[in-house]
TIVEXGU-728384 format. One record per residue: x, y, z of N, C-alpha, C, CB in turn; residue in three letters. Coordinates in steps of 0.05 Angstrom, whole numbers, padded with zeros to 5 digits, always signed. Each point is the difference from the previous one (the first is absolute). Glycine has a CB too. Layout:
BEGIN
XYZXYZXYZXYZALA/...
***
This chain:
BEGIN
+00281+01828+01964-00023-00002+00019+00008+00015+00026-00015-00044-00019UNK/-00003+00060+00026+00011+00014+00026-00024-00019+00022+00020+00061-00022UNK/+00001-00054+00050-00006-00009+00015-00032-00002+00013+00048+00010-00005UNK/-00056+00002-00005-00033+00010+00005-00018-00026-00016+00010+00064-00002UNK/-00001-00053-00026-00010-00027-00019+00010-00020+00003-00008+00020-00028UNK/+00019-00025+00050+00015-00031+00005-00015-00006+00028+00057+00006-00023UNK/-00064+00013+00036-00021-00003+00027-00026-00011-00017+00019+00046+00038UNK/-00028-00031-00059-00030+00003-00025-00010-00024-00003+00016+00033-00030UNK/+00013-00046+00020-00003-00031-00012-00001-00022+00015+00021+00015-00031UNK/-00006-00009+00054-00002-00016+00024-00030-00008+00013+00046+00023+00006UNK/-00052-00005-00012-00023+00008+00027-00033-00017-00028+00031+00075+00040UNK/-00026-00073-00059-00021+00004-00016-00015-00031-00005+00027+00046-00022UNK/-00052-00040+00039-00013-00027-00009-00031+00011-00015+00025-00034+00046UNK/-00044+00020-00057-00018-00001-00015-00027+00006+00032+00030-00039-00054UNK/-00044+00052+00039-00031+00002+00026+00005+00018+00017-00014-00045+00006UNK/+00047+00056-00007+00003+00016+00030-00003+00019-00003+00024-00018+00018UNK/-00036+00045-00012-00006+00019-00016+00019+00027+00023-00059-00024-00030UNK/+00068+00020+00045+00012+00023+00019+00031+00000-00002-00039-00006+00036UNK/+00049-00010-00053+00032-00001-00003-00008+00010-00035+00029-00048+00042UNK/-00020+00069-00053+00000+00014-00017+00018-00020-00028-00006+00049+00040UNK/-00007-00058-00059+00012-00016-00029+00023+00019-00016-00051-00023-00009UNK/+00069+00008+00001+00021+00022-00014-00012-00012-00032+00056+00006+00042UNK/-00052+00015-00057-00018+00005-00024+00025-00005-00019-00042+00037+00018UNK/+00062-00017-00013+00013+00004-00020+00040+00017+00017-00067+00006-00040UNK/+00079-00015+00023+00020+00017+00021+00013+00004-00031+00010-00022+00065UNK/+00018+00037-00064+00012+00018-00024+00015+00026+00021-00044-00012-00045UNK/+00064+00020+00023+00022+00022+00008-00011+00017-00021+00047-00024+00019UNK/-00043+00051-00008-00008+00028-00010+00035+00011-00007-00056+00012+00038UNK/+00063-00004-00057+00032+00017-00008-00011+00021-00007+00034-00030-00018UNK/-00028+00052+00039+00000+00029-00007+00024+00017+00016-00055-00005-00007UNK/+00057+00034+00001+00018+00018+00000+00011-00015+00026-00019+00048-00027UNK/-00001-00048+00039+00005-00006+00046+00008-00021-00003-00038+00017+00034UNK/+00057-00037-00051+00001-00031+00006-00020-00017-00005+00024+00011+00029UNK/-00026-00029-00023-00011-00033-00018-00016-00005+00039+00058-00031-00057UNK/-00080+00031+00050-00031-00002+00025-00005-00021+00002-00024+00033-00006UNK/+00013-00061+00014-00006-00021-00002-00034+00008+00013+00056-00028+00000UNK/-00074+00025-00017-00028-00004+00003-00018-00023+00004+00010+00033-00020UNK/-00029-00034+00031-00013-00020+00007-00027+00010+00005+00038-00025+00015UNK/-00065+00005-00032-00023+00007-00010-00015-00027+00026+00013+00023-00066UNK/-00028-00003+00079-00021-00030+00021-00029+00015-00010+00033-00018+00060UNK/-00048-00006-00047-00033+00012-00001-00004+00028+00005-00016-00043+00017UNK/+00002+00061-00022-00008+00022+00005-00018+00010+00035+00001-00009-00059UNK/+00004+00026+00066-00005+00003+00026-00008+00028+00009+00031-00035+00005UNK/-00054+00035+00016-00007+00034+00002+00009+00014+00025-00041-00008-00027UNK/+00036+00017+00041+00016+00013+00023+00006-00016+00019-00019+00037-00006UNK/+00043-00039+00028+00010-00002+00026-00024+00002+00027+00045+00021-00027UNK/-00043-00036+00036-00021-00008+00029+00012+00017+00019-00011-00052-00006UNK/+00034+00080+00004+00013+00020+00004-00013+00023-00014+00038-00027+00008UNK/-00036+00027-00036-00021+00017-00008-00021+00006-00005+00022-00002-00002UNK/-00043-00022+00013-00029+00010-00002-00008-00003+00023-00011-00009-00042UNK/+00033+00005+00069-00009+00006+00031+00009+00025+00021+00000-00049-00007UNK/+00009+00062-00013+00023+00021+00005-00024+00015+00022+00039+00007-00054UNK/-00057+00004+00057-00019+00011+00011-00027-00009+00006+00026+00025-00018UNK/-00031-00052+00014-00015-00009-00002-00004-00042+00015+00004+00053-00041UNK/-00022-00063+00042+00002-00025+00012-00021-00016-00017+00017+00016+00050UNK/-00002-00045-00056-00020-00018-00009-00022-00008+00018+00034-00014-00025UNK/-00057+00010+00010-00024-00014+00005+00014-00027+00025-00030+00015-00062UNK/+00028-00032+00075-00005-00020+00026+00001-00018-00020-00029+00018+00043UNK/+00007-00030-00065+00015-00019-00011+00015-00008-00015-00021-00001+00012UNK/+00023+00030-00029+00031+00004-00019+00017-00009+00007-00004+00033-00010UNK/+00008-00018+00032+00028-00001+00014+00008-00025+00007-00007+00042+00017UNK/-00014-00063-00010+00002-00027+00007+00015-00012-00022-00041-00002+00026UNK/+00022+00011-00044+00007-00026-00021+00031+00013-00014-00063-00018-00016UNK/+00069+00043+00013+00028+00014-00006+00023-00018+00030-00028+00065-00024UNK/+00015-00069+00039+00027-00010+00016-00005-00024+00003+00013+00037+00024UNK/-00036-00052-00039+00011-00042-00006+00013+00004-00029-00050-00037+00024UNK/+00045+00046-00040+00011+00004-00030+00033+00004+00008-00048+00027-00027UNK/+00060+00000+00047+00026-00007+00004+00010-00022+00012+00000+00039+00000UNK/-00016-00046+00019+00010-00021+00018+00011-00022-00021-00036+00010+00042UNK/+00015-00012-00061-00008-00024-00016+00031-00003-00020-00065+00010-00001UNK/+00071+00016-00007+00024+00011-00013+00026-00006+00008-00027+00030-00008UNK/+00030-00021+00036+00023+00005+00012+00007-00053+00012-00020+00089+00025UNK/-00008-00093-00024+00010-00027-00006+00008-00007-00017-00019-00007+00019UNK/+00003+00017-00046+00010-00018-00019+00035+00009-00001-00054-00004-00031UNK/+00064+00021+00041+00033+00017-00012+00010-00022+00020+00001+00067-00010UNK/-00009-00073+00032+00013-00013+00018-00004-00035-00015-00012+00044+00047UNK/+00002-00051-00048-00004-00027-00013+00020+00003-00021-00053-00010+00010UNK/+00063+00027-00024+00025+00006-00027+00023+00003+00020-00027+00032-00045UNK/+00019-00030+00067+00037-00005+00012-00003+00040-00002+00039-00065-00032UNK/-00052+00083+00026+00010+00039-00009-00010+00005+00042-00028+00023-00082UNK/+00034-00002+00071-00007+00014+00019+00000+00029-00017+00019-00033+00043UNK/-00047+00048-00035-00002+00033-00022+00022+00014+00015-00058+00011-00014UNK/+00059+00001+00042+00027+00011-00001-00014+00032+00005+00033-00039-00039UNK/-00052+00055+00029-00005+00020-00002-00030+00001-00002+00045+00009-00016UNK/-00059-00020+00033-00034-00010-00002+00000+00031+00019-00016-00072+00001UNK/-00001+00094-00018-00015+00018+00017-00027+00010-00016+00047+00016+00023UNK/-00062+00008-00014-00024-00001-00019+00004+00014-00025-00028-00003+00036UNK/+00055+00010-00041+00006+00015-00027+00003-00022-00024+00025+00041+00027UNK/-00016-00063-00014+00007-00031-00017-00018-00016+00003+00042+00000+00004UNK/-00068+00010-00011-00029-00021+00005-00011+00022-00018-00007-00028+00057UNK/-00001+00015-00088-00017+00010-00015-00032-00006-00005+00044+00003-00013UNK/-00057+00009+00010-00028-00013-00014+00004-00006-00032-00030+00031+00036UNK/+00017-00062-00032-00003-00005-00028-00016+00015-00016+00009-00036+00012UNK/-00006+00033-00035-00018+00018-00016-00022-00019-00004+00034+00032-00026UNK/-00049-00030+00013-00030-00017-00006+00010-00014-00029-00045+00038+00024UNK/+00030-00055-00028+00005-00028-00010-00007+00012-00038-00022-00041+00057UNK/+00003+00067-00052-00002+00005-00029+00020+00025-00016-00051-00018+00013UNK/+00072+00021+00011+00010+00023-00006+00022-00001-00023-00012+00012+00048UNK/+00016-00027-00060+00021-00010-00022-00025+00002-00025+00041-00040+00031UNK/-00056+00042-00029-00018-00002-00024-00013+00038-00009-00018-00062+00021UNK/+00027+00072-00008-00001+00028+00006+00013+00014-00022+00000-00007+00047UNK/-00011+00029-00073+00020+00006-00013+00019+00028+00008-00029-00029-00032UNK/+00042+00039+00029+00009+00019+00005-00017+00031+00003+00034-00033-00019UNK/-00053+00028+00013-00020+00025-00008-00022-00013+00031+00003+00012-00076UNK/-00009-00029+00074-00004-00014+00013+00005+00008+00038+00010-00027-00053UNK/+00015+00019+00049+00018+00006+00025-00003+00027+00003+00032-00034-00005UNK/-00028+00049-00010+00002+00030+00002-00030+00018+00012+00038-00007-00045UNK/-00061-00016+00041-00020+00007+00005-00005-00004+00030-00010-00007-00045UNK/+00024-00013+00051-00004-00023+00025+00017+00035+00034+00020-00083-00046UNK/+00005+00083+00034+00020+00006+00017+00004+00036-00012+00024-00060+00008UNK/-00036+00063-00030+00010+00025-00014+00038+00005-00017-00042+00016+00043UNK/+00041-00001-00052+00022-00002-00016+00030+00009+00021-00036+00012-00048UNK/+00052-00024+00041+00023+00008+00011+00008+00026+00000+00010-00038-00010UNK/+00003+00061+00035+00011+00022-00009+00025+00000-00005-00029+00018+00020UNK/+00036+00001-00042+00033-00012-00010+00008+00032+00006-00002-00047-00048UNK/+00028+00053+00057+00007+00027-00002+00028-00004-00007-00035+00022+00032UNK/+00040-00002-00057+00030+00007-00010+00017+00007+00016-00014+00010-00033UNK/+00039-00025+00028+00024+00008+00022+00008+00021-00008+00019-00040+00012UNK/-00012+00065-00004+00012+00022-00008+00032+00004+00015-00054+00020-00008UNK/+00076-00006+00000+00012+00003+00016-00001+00035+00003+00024-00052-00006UNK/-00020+00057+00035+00001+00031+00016+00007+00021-00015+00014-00019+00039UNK/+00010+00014-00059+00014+00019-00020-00010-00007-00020+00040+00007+00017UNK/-00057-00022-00033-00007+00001-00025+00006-00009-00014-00006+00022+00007UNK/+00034-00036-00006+00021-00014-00017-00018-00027-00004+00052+00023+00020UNK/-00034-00041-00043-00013-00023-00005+00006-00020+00023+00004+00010-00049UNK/-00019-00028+00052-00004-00024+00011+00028-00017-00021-00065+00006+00018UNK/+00080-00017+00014+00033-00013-00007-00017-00034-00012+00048+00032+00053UNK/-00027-00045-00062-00013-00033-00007-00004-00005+00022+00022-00020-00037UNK/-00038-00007+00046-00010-00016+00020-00028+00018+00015+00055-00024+00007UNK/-00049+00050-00003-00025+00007+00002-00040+00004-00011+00051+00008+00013UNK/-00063-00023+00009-00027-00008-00016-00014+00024-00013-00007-00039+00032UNK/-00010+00044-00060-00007+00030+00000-00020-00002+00015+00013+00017-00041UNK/-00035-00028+00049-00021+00001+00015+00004-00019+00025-00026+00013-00042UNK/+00015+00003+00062-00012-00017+00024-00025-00004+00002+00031+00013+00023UNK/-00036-00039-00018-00030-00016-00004-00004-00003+00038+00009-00038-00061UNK/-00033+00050+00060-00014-00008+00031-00019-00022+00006+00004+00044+00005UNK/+00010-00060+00018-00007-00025-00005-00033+00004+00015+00056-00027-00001UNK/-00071+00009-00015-00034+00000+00010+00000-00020+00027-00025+00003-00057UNK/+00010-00005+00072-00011-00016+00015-00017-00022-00017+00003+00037+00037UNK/+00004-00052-00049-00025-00021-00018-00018-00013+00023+00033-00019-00043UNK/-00056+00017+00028-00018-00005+00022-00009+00010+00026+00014-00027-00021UNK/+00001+00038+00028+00014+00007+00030-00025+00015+00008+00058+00006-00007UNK/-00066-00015+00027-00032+00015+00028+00013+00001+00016-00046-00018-00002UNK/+00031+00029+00020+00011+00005+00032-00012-00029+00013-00005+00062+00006UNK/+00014-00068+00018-00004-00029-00001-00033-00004+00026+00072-00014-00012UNK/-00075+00032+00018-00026+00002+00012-00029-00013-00027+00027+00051+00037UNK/-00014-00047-00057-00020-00005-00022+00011-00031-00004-00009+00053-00023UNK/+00020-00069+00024+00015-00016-00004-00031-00032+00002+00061+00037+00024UNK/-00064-00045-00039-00021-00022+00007+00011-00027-00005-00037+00030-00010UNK/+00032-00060+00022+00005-00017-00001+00020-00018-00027-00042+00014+00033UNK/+00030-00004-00055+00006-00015-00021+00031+00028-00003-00064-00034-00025UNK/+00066+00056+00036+00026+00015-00007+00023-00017+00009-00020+00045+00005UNK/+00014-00060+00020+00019-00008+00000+00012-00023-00002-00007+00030+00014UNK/+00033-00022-00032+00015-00017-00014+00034+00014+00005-00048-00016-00039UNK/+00064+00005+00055+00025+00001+00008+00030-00007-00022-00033-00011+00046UNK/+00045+00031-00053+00021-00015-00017+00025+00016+00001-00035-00019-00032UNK/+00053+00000+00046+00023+00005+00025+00018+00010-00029-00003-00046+00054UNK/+00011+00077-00042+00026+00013-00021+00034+00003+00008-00043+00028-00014UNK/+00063-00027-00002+00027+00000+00004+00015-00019+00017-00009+00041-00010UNK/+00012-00055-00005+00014-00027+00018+00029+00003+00002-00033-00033-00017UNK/+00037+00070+00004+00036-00010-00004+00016-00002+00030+00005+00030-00051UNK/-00023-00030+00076+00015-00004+00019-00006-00035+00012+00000+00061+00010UNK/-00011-00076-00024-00008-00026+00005+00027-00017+00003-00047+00006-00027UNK/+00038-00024+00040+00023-00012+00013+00010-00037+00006-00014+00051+00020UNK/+00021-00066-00016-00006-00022+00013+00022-00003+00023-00024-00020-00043UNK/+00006+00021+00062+00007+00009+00033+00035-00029+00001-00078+00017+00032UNK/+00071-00039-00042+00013-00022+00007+00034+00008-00021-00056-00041+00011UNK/+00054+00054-00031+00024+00009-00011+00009+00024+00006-00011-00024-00030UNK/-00004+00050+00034+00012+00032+00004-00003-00001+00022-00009+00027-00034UNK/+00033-00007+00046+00001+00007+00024-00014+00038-00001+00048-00045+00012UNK/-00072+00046+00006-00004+00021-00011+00010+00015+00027-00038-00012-00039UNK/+00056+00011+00047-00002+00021+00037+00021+00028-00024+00011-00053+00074UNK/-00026+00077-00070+00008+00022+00005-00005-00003-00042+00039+00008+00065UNK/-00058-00014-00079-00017+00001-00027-00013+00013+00008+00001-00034-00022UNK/+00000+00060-00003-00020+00014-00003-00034-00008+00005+00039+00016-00028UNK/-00054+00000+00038-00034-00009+00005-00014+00027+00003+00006-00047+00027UNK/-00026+00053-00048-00010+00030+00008-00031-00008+00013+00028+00034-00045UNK/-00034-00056+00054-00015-00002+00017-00005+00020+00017+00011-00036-00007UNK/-00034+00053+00011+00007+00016+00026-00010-00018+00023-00005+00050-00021UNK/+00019-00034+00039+00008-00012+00043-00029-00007+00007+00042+00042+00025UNK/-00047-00061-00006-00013+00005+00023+00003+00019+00015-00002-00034-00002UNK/+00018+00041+00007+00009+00022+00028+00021+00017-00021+00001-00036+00058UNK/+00000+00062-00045+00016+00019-00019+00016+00022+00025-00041-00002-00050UNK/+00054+00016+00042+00011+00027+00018+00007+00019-00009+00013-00021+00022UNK/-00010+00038-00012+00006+00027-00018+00036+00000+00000-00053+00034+00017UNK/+00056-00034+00003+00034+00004+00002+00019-00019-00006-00011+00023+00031UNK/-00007-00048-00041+00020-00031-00006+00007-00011+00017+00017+00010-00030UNK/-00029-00004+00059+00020-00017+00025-00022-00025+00001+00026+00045+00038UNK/+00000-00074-00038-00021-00016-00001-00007-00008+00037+00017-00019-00060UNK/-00007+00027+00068-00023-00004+00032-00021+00009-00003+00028+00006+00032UNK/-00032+00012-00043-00024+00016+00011-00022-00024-00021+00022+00068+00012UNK/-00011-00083-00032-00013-00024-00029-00015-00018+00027+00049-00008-00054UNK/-00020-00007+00074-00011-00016+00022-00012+00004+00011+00019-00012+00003UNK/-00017+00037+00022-00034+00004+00009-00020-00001-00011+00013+00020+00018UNK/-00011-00011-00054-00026-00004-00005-00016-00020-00001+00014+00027-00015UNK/+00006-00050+00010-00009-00025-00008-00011-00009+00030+00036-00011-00045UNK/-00014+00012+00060-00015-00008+00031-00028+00011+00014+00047-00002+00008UNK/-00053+00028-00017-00018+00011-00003-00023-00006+00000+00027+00015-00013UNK/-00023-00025-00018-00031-00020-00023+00006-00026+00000-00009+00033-00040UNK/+00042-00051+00041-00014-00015+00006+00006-00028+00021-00013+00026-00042UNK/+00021-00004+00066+00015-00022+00021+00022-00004+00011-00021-00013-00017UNK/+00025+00012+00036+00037-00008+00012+00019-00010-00024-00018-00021+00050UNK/+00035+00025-00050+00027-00010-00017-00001-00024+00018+00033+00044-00019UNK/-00025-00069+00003+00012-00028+00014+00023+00006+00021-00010-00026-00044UNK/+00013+00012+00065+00018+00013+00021+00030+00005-00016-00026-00028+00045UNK/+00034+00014-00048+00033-00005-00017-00001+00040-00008-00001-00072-00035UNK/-00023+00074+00016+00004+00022-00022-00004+00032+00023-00027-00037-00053UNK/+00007+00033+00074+00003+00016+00015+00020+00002+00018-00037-00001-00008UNK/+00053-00025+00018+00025+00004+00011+00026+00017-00019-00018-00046+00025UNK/+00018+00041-00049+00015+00009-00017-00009+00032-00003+00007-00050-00020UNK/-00023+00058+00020-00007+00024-00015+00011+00026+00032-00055-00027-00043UNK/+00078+00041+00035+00005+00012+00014-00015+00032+00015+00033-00035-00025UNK/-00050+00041+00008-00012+00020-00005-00033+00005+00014+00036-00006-00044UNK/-00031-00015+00058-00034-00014+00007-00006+00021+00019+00001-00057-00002UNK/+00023+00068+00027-00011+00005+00021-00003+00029-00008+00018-00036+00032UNK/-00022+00049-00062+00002+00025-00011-00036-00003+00005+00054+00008-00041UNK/-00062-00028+00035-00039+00006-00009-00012-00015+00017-00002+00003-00050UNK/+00013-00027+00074-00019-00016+00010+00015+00000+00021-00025-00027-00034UNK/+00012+00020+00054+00009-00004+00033+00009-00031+00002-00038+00037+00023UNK/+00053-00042-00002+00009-00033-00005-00019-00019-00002+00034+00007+00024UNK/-00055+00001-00011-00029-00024-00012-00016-00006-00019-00001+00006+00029UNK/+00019+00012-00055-00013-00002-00020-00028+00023-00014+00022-00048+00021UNK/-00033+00071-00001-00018+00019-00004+00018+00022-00008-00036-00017+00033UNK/+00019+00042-00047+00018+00017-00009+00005+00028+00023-00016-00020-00052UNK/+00042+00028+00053+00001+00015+00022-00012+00035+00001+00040-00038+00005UNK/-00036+00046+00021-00028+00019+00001+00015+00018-00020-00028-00001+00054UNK/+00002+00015-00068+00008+00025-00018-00006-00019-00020+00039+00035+00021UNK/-00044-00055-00030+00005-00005-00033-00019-00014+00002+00047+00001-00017UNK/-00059+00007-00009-00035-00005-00003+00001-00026-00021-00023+00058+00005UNK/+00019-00086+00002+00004-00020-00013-00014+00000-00025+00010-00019+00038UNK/+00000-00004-00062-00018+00008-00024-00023-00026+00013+00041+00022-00052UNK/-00068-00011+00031-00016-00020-00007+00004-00026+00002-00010+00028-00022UNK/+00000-00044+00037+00004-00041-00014-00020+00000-00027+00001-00035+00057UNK/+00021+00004-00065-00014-00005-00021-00036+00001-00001+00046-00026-00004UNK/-00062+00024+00016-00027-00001+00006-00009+00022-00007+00003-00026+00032UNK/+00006+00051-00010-00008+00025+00001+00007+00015-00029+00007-00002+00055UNK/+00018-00012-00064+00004+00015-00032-00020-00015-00021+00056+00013+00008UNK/-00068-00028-00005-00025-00011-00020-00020+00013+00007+00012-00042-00006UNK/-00022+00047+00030-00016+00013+00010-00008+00030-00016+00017-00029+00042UNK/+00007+00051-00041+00004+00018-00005+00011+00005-00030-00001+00000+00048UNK/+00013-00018-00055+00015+00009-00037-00018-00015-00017+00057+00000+00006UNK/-00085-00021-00002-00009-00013-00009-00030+00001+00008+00045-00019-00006UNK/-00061+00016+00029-00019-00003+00007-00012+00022-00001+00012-00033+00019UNK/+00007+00062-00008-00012+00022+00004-00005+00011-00026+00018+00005+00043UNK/+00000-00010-00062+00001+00011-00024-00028-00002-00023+00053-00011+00013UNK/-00050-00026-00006-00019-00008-00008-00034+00012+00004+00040-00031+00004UNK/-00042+00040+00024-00022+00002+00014-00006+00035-00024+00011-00035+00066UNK/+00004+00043-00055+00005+00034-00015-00008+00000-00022+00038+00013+00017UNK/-00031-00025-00036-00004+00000-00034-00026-00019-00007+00056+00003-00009UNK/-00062-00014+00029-00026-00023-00002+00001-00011-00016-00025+00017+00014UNK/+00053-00037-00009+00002-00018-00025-00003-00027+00012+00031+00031-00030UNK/-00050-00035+00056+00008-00025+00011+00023-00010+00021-00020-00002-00042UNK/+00012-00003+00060+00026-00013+00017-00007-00028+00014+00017+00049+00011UNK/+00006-00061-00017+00006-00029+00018-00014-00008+00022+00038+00008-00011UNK/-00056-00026+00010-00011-00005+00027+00019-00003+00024-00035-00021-00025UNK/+00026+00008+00048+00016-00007+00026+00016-00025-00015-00038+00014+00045UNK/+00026-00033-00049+00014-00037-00007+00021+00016-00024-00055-00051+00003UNK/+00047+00059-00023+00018+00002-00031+00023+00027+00016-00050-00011-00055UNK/+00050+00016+00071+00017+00016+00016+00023-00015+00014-00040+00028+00007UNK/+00026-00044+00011+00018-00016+00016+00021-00021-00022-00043+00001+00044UNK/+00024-00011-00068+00017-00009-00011+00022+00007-00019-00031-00020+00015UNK/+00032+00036-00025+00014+00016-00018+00018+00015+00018-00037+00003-00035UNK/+00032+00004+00067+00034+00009+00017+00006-00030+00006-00007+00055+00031UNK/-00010-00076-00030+00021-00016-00003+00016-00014-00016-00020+00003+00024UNK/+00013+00000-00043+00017-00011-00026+00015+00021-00004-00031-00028-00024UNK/+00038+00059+00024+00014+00023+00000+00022-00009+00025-00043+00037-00021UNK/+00036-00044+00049+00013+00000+00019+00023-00025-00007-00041+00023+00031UNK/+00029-00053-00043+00013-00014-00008+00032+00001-00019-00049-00009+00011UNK/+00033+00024-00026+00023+00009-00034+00015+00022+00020-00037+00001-00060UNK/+00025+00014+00073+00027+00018+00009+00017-00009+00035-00031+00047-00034UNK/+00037-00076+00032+00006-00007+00021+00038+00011+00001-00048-00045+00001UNK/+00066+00048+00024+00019+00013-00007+00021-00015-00011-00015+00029+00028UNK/+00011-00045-00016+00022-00023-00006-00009-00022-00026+00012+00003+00056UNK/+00005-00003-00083-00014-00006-00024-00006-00029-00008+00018+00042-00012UNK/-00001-00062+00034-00011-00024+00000-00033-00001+00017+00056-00018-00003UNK/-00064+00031+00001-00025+00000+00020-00024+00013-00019+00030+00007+00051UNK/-00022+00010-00067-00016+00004-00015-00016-00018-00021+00026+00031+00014UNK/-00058-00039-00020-00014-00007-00013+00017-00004-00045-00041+00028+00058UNK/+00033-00054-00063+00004+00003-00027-00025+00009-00009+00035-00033-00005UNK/-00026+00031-00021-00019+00012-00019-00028-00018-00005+00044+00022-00023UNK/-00035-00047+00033-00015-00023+00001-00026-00001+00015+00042-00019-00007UNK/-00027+00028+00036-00016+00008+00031-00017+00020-00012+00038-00005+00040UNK/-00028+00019-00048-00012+00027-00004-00032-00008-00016+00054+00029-00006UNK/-00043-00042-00018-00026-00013-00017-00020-00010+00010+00025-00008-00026UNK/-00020-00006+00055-00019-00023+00019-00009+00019+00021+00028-00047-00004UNK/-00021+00071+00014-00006+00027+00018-00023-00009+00001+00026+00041-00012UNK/-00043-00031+00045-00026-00003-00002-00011+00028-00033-00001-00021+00072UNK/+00014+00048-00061-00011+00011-00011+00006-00002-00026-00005+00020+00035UNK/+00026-00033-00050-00007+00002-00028-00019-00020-00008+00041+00018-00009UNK/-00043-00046+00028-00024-00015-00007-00029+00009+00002+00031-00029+00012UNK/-00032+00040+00001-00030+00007+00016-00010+00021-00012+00009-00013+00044UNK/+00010+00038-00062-00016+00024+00000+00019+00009-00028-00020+00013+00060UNK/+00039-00014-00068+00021+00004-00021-00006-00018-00024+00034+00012+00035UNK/-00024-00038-00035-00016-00015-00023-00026+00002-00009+00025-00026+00013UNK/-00047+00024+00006-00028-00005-00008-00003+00028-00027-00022-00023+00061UNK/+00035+00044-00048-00007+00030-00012+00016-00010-00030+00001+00044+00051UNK/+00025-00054-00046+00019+00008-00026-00018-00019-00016+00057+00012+00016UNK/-00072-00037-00016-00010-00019-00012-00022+00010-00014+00016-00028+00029UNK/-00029+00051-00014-00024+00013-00005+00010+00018-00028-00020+00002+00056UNK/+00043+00009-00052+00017+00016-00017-00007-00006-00025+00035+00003+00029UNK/-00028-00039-00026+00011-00011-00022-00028+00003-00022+00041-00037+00031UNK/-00064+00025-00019-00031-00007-00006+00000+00031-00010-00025-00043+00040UNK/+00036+00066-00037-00020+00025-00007+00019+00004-00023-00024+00024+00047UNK/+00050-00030-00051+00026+00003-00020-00021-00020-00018+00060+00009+00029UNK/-00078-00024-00036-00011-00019-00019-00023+00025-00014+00007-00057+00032UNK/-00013+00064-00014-00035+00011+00005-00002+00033-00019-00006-00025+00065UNK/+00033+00033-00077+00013+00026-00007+00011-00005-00029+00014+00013+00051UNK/
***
């Protein structure tokens, strides 16, 4: 059993439909060594790859972020923690009739796979272990997510092999390809802190006393010194990476109230100091996931019947 299918089994209860069922597991022996495989429900594109250029519908998106919420409790109630939650590891389920589909079927649905022969440069034969064909993988199902309607969404959390339980592993300096909040080009992490102070607030005194580097970007009172053009606050970057975007593509944007509350539940979860931060619990009771997140994902549920 690898560690993944030992997160699988852990995690696996009956009704829950966003923690992915292990089907079947087995070892593959070929030229490359002995593979350990593992078979779960079937799944169509990444909430990464059908937003790549594009933005969900206002209540999609609702009900896509109570379905994680809903997820990321249940891992926590198992004692896990995912470890690697970004939008590349958030799949769409496939639809409920898609197992009944025959292969001719499927091929109609998504079109046929393109396969292209491996050749090598000189002509010579292909050595053992090498595959003769490469198969290009389809997008199943897969729309752009502007098309995306109520009953699509259905959330089903992928690769647990970085899952964890916080109370046994020590994870300081474990791998995480999470990408940053804040990023830099040159790797200096001061320039990481301003940012954060930036968007979202003084460092606690202790951490600004400590940070030697302060009087490089801010004057002793805490403002940034002349010449350096501060980033965005958290506000102004919803405003602009979210509202404006929204407005542009006319896909709907956030009123004033579903605004205020959603930077505050955002402002909560990213508090700096991590005993201060919101559980997963809080999070569930949020005005905004009560008020405007559930109602939608519930709606979800009624149109996932109605299909």
């Amino acid at each position: 059993m690898t560690a993944e299918t030992h997160v699988l089994k852990a995690l696996e209860i009956d009704g829950f439909d966003a923690i992915p069922r292990l089907l079947d597991e087995f070892w593959v022996n070929g030229p490359n060594g002995s593979h350990p495989c593992s078979i779960t429900e079937p799944a169509f594109c990444s909430l990464r790859g059908c937003s790549l250029d594009h933005l969900f519908p206002l209540d999609v998106a609702r009900a896509l972020a109570y379905e994680l919420a809903l997820a990321v409790a249940h891992m926590h109630t198992r004692g896990y923690a995912h470890g690697d939650l970004y939008l590349q590891n958030m799949l769409i389920r496939a639809w409920s009739t898609f197992n009944k589909l025959s292969i001719q079927q499927l091929y109609e649905r998504v079109s046929e796979p393109i396969i292209y022969p491996v050749e090598r440069t000189d002509g010579k034969p292909l050595p053992p272990g090498i595959p003769r064909n490469v198969i290009v993988l389809r997008l199943l199902g897969g729309k752009p997510s502007y098309k995306f309607i109520l009953s699509d969404a259905r959330i089903l959390l992928n690769d647990f092999r970085e899952a964890f339980i916080p109370a046994n592993q020590l994870r300081l300096g474990a791998k995480c390809y999470t990408l940053p909040l804040f990023g830099t080009f040159n790797g200096c992490p001061d320039s990481i802190v301003y940012q954060v102070i930036d968007t979202l607030g003084p460092l606690p005194d202790k951490w600004w006393e400590k940070w030697e580097k302060r009087t490089k970007f801010f004057k002793d009172d805490g403002t940034p010194k002349a010449g350096r053009r501060p980033l965005s606050n958290l506000n102004q970057r919803f405003e602009e990476s979210v509202q404006r975007y929204r407005r542009k593509l006319r896909m709907g944007e956030y009123s004033t109230e579903e605004t205020a509350a959603i930077l505050d539940l955002i402002g909560r979860m990213l508090k700096l100091k991590p005993e201060e931060r919101i559980s997963i619990d809080e999070v569930l009771r949020s005005e905004w996931i009560m008020n405007w997140a559930r109602p939608d994902y519930y709606r979800s549920l009624g149109a996932r019947l109605e299909t």
